[in-house]
C-alpha positions in Angstrom: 156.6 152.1 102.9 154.6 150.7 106.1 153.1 147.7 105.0 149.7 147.5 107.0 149.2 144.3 109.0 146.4 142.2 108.1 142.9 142.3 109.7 142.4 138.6 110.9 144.9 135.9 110.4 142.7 132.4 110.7 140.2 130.8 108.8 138.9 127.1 108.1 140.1 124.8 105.8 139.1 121.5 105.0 141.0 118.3 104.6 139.7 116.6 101.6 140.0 117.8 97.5 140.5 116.4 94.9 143.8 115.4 93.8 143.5 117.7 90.4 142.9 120.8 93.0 145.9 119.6 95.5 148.3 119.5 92.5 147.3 122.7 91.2 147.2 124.4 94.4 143.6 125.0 94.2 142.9 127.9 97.4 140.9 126.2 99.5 137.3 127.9 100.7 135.5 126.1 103.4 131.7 126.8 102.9 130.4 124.0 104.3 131.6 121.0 106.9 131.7 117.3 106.4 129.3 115.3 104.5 125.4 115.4 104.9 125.0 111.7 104.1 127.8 110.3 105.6 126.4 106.7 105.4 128.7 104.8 102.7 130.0 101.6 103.7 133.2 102.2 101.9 134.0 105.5 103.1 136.3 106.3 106.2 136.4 110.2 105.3 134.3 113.0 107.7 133.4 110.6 110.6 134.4 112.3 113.3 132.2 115.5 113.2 128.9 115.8 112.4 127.8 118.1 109.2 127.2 122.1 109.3 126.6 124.8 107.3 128.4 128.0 107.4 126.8 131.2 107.1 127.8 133.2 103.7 128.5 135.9 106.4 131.8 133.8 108.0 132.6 132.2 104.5 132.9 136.0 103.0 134.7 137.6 105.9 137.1 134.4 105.3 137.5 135.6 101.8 138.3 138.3 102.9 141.1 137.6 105.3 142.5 135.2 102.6 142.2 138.7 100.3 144.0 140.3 102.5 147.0 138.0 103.0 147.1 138.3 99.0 147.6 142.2 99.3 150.0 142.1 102.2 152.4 139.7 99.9 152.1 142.0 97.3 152.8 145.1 99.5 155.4 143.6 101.1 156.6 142.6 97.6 156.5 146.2 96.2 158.9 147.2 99.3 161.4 144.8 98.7 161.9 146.3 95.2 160.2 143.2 93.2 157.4 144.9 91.6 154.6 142.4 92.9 156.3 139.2 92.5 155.6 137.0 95.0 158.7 134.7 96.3 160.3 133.0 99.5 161.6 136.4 100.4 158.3 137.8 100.3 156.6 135.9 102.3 159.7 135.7 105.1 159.4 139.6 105.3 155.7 139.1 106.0 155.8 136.1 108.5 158.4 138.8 110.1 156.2 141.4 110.1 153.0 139.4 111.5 154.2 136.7 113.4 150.6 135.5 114.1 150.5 134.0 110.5 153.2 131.6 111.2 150.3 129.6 113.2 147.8 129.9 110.2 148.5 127.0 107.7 146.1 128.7 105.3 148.9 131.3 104.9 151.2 128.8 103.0 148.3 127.8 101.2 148.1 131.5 99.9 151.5 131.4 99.3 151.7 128.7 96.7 148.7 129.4 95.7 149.9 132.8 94.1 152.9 131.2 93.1 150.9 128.9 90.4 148.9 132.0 89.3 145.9 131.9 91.7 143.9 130.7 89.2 141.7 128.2 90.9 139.8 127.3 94.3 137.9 124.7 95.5 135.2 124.9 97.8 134.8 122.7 101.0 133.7 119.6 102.4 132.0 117.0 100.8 128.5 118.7 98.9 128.7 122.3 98.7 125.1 122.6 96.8 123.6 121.3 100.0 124.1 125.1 100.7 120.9 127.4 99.8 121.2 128.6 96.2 120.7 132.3 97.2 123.4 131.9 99.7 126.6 129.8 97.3 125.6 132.6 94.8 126.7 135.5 97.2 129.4 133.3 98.4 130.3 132.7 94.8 129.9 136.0 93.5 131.7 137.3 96.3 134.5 135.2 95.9 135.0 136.4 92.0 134.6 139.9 93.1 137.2 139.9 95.7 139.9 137.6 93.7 139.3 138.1 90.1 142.4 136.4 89.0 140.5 132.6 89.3 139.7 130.9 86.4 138.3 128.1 87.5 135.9 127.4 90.7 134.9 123.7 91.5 133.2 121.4 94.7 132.3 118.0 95.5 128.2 117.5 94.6 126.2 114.8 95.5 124.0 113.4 92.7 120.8 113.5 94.6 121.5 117.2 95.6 121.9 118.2 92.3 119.0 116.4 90.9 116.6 118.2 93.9 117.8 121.6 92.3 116.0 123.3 89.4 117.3 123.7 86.4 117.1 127.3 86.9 119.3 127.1 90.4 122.0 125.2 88.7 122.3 127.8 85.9 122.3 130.3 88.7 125.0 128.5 90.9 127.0 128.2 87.5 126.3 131.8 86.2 127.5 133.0 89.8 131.1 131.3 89.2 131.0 127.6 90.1 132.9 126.2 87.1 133.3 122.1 87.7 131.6 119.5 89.7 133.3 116.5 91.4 130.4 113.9 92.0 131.0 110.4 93.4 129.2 107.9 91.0 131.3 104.6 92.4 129.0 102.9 90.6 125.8 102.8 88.3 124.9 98.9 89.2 121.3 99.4 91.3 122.0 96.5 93.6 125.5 97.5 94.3 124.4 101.3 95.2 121.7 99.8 97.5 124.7 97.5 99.2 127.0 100.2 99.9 124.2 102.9 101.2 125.2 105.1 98.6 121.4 107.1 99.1 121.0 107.6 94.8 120.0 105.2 92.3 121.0 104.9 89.0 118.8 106.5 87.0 118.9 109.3 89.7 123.3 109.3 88.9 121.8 110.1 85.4 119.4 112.4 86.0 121.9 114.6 88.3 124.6 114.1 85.8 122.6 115.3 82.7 121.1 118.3 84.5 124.8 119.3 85.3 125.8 119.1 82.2 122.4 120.9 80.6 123.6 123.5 83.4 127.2 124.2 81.7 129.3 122.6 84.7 132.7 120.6 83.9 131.4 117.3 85.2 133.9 115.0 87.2 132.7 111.4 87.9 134.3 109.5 90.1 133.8 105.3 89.8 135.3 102.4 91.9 137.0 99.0 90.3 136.4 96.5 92.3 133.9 98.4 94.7 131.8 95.0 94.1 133.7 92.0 95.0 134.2 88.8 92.7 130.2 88.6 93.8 128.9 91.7 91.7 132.0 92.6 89.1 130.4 92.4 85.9 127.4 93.9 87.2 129.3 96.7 88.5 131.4 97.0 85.3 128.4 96.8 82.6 126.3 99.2 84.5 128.8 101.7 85.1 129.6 102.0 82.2 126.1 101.9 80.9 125.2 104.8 83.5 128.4 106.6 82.1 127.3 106.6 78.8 123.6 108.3 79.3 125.5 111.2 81.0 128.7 111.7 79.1 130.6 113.5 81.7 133.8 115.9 80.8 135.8 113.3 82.6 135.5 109.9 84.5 138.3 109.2 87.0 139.2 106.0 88.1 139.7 105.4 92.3 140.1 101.5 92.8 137.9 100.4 96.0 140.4 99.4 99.4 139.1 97.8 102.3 139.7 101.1 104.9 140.1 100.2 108.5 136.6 100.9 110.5 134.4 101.4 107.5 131.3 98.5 107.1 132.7 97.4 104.1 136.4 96.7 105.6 134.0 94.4 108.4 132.4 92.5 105.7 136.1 92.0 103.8 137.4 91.1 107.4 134.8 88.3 107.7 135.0 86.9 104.5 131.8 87.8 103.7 133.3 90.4 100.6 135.9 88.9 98.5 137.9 91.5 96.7 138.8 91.4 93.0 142.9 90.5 93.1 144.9 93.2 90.8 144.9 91.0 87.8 141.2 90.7 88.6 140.6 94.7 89.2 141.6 95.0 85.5 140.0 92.5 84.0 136.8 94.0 85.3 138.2 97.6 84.2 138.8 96.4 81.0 135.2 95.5 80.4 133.9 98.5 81.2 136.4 100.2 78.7 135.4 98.3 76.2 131.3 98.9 76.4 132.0 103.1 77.2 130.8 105.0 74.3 131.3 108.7 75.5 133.4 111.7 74.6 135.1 111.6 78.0 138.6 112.0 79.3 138.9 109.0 81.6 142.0 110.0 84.0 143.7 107.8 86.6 144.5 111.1 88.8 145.3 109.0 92.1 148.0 107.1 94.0 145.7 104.6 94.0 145.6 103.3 90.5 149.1 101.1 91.7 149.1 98.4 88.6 152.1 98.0 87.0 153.2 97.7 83.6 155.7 95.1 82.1 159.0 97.5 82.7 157.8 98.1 86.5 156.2 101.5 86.1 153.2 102.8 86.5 150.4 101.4 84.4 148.7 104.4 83.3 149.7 108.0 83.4 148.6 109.9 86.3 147.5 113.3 84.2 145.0 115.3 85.3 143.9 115.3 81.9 143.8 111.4 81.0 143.0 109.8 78.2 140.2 111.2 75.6 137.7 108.8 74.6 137.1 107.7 71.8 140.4 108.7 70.1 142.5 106.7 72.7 140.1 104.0 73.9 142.3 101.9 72.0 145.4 102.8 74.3 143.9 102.3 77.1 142.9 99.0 76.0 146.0 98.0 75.1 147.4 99.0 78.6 144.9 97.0 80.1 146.1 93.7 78.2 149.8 94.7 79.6 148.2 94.9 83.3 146.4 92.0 83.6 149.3 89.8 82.1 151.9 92.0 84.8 149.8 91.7 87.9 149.9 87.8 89.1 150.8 87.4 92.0 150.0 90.8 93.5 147.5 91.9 96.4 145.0 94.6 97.0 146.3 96.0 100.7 143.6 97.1 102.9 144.3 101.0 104.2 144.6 102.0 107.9 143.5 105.6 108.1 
């Protein structure tokens, strides 16, 4: 059997998903690049090139090469007598074959990708519905068409993108295959979105995150402890948690502010002019947001950077993608939170150098 070499062997992918579409080896579809807003004071991430859409034209033919890596696996698969299984073996006899692919990272990507099932992607960079609506349904409908084993399709969304679409687009966008929505709230406290230039107000974070939900999207928020400083904690917990509860996301996950190297906000920590929250503190403030949430949410700590410890050493809260379901294990979490605070004197927040 002559296995035929694929047509192209390159195409784009981003760095950044989430760590829930890292760990389950999401395939990676680049539709647009960077960030449109690119202003936040906290954020280090897509500053070195400026934001551009790409055409559903390159974003299909790139679905197509990744479709056609997918078929040359399985080709190569059926010669070696293992009846479609994909393995290392496999995809040695195809790097063999097509040498050229051995330069393409997204080829691995493929690889492990089909080893977990190839049951989700993730589309690329950092607000896919910035895209025209006509043109991420083709690229959507597209993408279900030409891999129909996925399950699951999800992006990063700004809030005031998705409350400038109609209610009608966003039923479109999630009729067309666009399951879940990762949305960056950091915070619902008005003052403390104004501070860090996050360009959405609170009521706006509601507005986006109810029509999302009205829409039938998984909603992922994202929030910061200690985003605000010893200045605006309390403010930043009671507000978050108050913006939380009007929307009643699918699931809240928790990504602790850092001070990164060459972002505004490290400057102002640099100068003393923001005063972070020490660990102990963190939690304290985490803990009072716990206690006013009043949702059905899973709240996950999904991320390296949830560090606390607990009394034994480990790991304060488990790092399932899942988390915790509120209300049903508030209570637990609570209950970790007492254990934190008490384990973390003497610790320090450490400021990232990316």
């Amino acid at each position: 059997m002559l296995v035929e070499p694929v047509l192209k062997s390159s195409f784009e992918t981003g760095v950044y998903r989430p760590p829930s579409e890292g760990g389950s080896y999401s395939l990676l579809v680049r539709v647009t690049r960077n960030c449109p807003w690119n202003r936040c004071t906290f954020c280090s991430m897509y500053k070195q090139e400026e934001f551009s859409l790409r055409s559903p034209q390159e974003v299909k033919g790139e679905i197509d090469s990744m479709a056609a890596i997918c078929k040359g696996l399985a080709d190569h698969s059926l010669q070696l007598n293992y009846a479609g299984v994909i393995n290392q073996d496999v995809a040695f006899a195809m790097l063999e074959n097509e040498p050229a692919l051995k330069a393409n990272p997204g080829f691995l990507m493929i690889y492990h990708w089909l080893l977990m099932g190839g049951k989700t992607a993730f589309l690329q960079d950092a607000n896919s519905l910035f895209m025209e609506t006509d043109e991420l349904v083709d690229v959507l409908t597209h993408l279900r068409k030409t891999l129909p084993s996925l399950e699951r399709v999800t992006t990063y969304a700004r809030s005031n993108t998705i409350a400038k679409r109609s209610a009608q687009e966003l039923e479109e966008i999630r009729m067309a295959g666009l399951d879940r929505l990762h949305v960056g709230l950091e915070t619902g406290d008005p003052a403390l979105l104004k501070k860090i230039k996050k360009g959405v107000s609170a009521q706006g974070h509601i507005k986006a995150g109810k029509k999302a939900m009205t829409a039938g999207f998984q909603l992922s928020e994202y929030w910061m402890p200690g985003l605000g400083g010893k200045g605006m904690w309390e403010n930043h917990a009671r507000n978050t948690a108050r913006v939380l509860n009007e929307i009643d996301p699918h699931y809240i996950r928790s990504r602790p502010f850092f001070p990164v190297s060459g972002t505004p906000l490290c400057e102002e920590h640099d100068s003393g002019e923001f005063q972070p929250l020490s660990p102990s503190e963190q939690l304290i403030e985490l803990k009072l947001m716990v206690e006013e949430l009043d949702f059905t949410a899973r709240v996950c700590f999904d991320h390296a950077g949830n560090y606390w410890r607990g009394k034994n050493g480990g790991l304060l809260f488990s790092q399932s993608y899942e988390g915790y379901q509120f209300p049903e294990q508030k209570p637990v979490v609570l209950e970790l939170l007492e254990e934190g605070i008490e384990a973390q004197h003497g610790t320090s927040v450490p400021i990232l150098d990316l």
